[in-house]
ROPA-615481 format. One line per 8 residues: number of its first residue (from 1); their letters; for each residue z, x, y of N, C-alpha, C. Coordinates in steps of 0.2 Angstrom, whole numbers, m for minus. Each point is the difference from the previous one (the first is absolute). Example, Ala and Ser with C-alpha at 12.3 -4.5 7.8 and 13.67 -1.06 7.14 Angstrom:
2
1 = as = 39:66:m28:0:m4:6:0:4:6  m4:m2:5:1:4:6:3:m4:5 .
This chain:
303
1 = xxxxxxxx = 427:m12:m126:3:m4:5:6:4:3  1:1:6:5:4:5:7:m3:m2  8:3:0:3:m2:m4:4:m4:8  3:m5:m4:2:m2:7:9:5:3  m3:0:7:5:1:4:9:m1:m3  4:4:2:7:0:m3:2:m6:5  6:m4:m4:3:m6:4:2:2:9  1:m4:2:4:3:6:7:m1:0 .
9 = xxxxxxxx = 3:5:4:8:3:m2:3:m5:4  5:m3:m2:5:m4:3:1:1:7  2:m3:5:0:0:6:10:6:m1  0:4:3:6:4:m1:4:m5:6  7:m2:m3:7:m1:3:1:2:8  3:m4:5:1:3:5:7:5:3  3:m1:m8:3:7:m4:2:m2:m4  2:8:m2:m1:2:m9:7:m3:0 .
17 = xxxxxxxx = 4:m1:m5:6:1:m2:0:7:m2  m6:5:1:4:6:m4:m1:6:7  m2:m5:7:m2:5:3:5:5:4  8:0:m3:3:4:4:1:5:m8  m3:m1:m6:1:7:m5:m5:2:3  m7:m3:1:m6:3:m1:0:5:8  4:m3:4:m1:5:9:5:7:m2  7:m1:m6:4:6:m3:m6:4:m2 .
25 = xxxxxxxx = m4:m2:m6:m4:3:m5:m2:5:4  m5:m3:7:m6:4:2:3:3:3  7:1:4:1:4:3:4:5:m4  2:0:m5:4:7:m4:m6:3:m5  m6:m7:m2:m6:6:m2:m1:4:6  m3:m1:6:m4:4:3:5:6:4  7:m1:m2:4:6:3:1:4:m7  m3:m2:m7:0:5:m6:m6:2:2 .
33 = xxxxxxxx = m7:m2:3:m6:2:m1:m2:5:5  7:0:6:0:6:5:2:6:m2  5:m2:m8:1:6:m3:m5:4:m3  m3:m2:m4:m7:1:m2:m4:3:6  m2:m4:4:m5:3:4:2:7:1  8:m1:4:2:9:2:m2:5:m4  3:m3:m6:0:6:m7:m7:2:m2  m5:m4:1:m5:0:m2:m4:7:m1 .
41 = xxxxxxxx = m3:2:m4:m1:8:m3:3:7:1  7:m4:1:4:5:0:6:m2:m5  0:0:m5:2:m3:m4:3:7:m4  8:m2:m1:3:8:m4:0:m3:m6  6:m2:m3:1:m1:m5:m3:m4:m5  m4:2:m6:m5:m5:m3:4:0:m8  2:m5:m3:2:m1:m8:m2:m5:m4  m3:3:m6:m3:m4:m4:3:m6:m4 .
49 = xxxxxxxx = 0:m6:0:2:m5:m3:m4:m1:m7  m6:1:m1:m4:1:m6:m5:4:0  m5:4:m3:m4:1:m1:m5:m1:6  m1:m6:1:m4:m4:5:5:m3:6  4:1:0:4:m2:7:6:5:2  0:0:8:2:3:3:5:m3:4  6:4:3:4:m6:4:0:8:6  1:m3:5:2:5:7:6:m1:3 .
57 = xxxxxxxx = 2:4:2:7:0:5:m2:m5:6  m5:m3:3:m2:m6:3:2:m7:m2  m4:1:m6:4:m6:m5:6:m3:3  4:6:m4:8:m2:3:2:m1:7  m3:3:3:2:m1:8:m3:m9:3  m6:0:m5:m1:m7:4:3:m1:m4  2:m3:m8:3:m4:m4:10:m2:5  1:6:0:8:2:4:m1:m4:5 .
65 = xxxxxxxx = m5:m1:7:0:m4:3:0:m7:1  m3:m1:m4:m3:m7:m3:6:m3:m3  3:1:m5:6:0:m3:7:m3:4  0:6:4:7:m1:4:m2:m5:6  m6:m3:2:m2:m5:6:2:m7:m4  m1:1:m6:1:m7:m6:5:m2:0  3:6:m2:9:0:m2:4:m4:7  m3:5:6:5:m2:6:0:m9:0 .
73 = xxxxxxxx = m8:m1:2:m2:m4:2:1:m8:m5  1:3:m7:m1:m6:m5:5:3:m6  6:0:1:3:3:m5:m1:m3:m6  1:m7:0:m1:m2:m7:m7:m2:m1  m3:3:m2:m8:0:m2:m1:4:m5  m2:1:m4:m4:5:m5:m6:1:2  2:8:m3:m7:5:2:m3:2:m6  m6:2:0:m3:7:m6:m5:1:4 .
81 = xxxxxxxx = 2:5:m2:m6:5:3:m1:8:m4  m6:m1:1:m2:6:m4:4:6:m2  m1:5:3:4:6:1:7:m1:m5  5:m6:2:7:0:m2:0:m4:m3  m5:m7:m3:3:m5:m3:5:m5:3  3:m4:m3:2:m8:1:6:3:3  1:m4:6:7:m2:2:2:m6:1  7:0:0:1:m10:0:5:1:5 .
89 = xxxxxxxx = m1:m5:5:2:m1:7:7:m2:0  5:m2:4:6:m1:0:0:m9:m3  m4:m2:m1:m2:m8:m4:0:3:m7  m2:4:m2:m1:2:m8:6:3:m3  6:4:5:5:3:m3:m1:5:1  3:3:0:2:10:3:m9:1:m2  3:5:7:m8:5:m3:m3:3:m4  m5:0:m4:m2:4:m7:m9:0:2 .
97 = xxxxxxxx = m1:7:m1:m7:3:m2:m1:2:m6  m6:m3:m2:m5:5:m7:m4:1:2  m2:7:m4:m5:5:1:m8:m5:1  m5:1:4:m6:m2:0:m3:2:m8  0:m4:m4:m4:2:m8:m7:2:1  m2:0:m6:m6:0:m4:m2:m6:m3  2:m3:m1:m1:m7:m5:1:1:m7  3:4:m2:2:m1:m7:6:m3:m3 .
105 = xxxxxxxx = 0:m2:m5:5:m4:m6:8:3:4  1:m4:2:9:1:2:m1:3:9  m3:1:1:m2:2:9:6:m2:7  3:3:1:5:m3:5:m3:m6:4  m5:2:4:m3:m3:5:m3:m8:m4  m2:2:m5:m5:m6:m5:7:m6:1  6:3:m3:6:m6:m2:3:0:8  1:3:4:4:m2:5:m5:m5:4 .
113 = xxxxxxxx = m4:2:1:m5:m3:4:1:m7:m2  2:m4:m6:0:m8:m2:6:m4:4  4:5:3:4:0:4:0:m3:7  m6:2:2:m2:m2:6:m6:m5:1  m1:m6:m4:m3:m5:0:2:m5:5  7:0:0:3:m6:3:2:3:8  m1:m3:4:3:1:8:m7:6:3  5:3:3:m5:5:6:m2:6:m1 .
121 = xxxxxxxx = m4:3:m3:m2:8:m2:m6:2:5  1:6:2:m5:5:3:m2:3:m5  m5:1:0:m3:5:m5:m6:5:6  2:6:0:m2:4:4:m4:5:m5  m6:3:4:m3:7:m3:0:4:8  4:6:m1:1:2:6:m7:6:2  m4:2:m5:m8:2:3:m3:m1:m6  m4:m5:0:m5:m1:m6:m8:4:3 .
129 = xxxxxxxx = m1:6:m7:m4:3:2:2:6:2  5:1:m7:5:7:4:m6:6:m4  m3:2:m4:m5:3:m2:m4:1:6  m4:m5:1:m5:1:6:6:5:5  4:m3:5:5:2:5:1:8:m2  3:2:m4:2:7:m4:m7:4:m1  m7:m3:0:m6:4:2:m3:m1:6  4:m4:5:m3:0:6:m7:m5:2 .
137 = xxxxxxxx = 0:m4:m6:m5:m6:1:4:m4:2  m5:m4:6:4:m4:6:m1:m7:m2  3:0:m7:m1:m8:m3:7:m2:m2  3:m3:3:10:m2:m3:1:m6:4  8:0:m3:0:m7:6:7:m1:m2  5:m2:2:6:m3:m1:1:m8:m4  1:m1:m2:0:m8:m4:9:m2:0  2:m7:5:6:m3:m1:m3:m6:m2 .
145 = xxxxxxxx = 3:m2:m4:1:m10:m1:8:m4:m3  m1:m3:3:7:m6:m3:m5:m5:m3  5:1:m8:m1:m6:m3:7:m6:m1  m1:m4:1:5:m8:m2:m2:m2:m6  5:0:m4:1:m4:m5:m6:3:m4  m2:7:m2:m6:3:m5:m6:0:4  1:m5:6:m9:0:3:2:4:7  m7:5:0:m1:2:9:1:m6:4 .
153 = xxxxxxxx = 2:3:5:0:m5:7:m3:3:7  2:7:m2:m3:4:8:0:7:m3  m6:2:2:m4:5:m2:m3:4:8  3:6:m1:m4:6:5:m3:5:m4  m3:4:3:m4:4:m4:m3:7:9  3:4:1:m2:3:5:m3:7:m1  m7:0:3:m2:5:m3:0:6:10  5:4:m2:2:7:7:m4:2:5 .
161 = xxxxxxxx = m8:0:m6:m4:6:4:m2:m5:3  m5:m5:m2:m3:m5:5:5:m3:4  7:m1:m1:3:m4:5:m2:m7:m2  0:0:m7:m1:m8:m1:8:m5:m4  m2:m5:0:5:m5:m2:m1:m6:m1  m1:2:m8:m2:m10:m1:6:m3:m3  m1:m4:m1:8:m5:m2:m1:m6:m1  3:m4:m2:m2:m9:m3:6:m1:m3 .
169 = xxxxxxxx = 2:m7:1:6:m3:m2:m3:m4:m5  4:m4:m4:m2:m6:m7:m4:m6:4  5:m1:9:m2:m5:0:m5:m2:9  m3:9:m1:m4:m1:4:m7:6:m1  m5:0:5:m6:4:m1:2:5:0  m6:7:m3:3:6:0:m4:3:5  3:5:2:m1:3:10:m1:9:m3  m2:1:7:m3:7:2:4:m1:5 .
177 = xxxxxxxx = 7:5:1:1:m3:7:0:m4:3  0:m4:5:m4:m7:2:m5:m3:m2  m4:2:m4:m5:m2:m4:0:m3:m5  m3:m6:m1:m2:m3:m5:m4:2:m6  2:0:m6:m7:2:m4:m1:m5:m5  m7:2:m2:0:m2:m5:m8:3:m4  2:m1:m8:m6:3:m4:m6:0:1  m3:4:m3:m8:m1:0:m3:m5:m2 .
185 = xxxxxxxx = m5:m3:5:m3:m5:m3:m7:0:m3  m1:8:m2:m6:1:m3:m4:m4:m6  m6:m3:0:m1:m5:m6:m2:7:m6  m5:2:1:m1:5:m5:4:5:m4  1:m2:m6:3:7:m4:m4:7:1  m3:2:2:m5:4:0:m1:3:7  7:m5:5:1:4:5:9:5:1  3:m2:m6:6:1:1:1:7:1 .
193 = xxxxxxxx = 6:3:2:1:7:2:8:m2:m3  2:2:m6:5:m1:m3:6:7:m1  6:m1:m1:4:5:0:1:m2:m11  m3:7:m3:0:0:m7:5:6:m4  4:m5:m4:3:7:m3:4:m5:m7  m4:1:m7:m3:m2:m5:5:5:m7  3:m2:m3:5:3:m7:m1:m4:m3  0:2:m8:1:m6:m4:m6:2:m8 .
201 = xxxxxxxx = m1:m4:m3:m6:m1:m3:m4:m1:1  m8:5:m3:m7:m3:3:0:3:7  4:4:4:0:1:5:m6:3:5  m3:3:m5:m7:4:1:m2:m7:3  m3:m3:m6:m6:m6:2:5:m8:3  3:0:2:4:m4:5:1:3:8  0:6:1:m3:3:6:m7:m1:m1  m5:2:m5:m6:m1:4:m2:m6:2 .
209 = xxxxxxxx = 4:m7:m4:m3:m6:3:2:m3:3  6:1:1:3:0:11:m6:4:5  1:7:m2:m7:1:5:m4:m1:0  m3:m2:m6:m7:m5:1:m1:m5:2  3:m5:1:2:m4:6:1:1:8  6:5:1:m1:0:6:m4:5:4  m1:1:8:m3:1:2:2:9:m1  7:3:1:4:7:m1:7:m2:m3 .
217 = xxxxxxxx = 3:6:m4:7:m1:1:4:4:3  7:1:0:2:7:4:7:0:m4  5:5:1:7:1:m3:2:4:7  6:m4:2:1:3:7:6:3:m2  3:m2:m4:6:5:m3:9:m3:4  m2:m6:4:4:m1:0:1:m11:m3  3:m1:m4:0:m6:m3:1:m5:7  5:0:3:4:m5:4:m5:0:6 .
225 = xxxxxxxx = m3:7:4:m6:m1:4:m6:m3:m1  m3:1:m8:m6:m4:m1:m1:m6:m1  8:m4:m5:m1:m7:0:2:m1:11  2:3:0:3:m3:10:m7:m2:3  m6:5:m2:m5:0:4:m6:m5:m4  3:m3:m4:m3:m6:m3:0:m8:7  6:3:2:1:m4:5:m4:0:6  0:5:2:m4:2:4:m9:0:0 .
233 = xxxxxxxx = 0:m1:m5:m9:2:m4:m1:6:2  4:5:m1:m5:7:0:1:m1:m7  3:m1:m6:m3:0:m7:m1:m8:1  m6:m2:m5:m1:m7:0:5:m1:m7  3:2:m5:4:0:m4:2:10:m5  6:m4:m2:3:8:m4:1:m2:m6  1:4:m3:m2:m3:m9:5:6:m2  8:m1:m2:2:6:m4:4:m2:m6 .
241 = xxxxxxxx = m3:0:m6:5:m1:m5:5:4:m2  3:3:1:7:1:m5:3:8:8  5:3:m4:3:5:6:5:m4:6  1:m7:1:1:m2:7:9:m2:m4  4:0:9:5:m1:m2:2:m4:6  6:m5:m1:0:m5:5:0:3:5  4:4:4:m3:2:7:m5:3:0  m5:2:m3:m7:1:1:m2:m6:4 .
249 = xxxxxxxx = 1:m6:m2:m6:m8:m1:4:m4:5  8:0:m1:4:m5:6:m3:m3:6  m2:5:4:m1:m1:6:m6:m1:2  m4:4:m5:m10:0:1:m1:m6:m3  2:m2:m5:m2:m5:m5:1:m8:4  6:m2:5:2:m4:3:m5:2:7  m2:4:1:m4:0:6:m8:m1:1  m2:4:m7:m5:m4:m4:m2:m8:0 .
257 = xxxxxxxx = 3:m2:m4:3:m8:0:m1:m2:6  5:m1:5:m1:m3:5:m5:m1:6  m6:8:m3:m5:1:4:m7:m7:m3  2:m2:m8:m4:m6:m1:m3:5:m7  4:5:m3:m4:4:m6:3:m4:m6  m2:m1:m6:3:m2:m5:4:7:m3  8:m1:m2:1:7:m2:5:m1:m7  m5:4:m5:5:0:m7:1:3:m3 .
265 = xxxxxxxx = 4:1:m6:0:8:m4:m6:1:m4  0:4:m4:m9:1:m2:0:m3:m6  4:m3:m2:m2:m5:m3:m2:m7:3  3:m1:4:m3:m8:3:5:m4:1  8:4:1:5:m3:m2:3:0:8  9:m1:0:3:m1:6:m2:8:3  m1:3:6:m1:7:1:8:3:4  3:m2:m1:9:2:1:6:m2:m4 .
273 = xxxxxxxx = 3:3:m4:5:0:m3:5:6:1  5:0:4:5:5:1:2:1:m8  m1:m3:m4:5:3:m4:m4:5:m7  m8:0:2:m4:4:m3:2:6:m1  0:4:m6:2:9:1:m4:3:5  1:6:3:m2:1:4:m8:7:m3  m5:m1:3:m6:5:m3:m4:m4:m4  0:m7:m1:m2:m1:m5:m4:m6:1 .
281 = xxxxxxxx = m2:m5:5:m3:m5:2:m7:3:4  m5:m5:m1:m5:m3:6:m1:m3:5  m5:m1:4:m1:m6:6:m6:0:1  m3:m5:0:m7:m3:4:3:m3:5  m5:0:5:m1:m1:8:m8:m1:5  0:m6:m1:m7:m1:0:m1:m8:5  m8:0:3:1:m7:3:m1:m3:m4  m2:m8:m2:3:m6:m5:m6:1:m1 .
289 = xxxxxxxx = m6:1:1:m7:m1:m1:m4:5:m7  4:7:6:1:4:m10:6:4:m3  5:m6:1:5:3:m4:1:1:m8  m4:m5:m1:1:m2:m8:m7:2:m3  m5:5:2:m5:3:m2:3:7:1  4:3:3:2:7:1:6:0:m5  4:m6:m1:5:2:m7:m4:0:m5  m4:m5:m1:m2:0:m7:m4:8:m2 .
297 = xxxxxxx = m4:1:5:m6:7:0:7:8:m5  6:m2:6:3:6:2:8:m2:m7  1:m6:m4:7:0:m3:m4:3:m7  6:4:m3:m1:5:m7:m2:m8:m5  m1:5:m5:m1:m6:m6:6:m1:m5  m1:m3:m2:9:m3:m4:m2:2:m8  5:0:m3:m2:2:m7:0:5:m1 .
């Protein structure tokens, strides 16, 4: 039996209350994503953060840009961002940064971040997909969102080379530009073209019965672009348990959402918590029809 159609999306507001962050947002994203474009494989300075990650002298330059457009504009707002970790806005008291963690036992970023539950925090990733960027694969994207009160509100997400911008507020639809989006309505599991990237236990035979389900998978190597494009339906869902960190998911995850995608952590839970360690969470992103056959296929087993 064909599964039924996703509900329809709420009629969007004839304005956001959040549309003078979200019109800031997208304009200081895509003046960090000019950064990027310019720099693009000309790239000097490359420093290893771990084994598997890499940070670039771009980084900073968008992060620095991104940062001070906040400060001018929103002094008393809290920030975290990638690169530099938590700042607390003239509402929080003098300014103070922690180093972006790892997610271990005592972690700066793990304990400050509970700090910015209450009031107004940006959470920025100034290029997600800095690996790809540093080898010259044209998959990245800038990611800003303002959460209130622990929850996103306005989420951008700009990817340079294509000259795109999608963006969604809490309390309206999520756009391409002027564009409306919304998820795929494909009825078949067996058409899906998924973004897959799978840790944990069982990991072997938990990838092969995601893919035996759907129609392809793909790992585009940038987390925030491929839950974004869940909105879009060029992925019909993205499946990543574990490695994600709140500005990974901030902005794609609330863009997602608002396109009509059911979105949760990989266990089946809320899919945003600011105050999670950083490196150490999941996310599903999927239309309602197969979200809850793509968790179950793709969550590790317990015990």
């Amino acid at each position: 039996m064909p599964a039924d159609p996703p509900p329809p999306l709420p009629t969007a507001p004839a304005a956001s209350r959040f549309a003078d962050d979200a019109a800031f947002a997208r304009e200081v994203a895509e003046r960090a994503g000019a950064i990027l474009r310019e720099r693009y494989e000309r790239v000097g300075e490359i420093a290893y953060k771990s084994p598997k990650d890499v940070v670039t002298e771009v980084d900073h330059l968008s992060e620095r840009l991104i940062l001070g457009a906040i400060r001018e504009r929103f002094p008393g707002d809290g920030i975290l961002a990638e690169e530099s970790g938590e700042h607390r806005g003239r509402g929080y008291g003098a300014h103070g940064a922690g180093q972006a963690g790892d997610g271990r036992a005592g972690d700066p970023a793990d304990a400050t971040a509970r700090s910015l539950t209450a009031g107004r925090t940006w959470i920025v990733d100034p290029l997600d997909g800095t690996v790809n960027y540093a080898n010259g694969l044209p998959l990245f994207c800038v990611s800003v969102a303002l959460a209130v009160d622990g929850r996103p509100s306005v989420g951008v997400v700009v990817d340079p080379l294509r000259g795109e911008t999608f963006w969604a507020t809490a309390d309206g639809p999520a756009m391409l530009g002027d564009r409306e989006l919304r998820v795929s309505a494909k009825e078949r599991a067996t058409d899906l073209v998924i973004q897959l990237a799978l840790a944990g236990r069982a990991v072997t035979s938990r990838i092969r019965a995601v893919r035996k389900a759907v129609r392809v998978s793909r790992n585009i190597g940038t987390s925030a672009l491929a839950f974004t494009y869940v909105a879009s339906g060029r992925f019909d869902a993205a499946i990543q348990t574990a490695g994600l960190s709140p500005w990974d998911i901030a902005a794609a995850g609330l863009i997602a959402e608002r396109a009509g995608a059911t979105v949760t952590d990989a266990e089946g839970g809320p899919w945003f918590d600011v105050t999670r360690a950083t490196r150490t969470f999941g996310c599903v992103a999927a239309p309602p029809a197969h979200h809850g056959e793509l968790l179950r296929l793709s969550r590790a087993p317990r015990g």
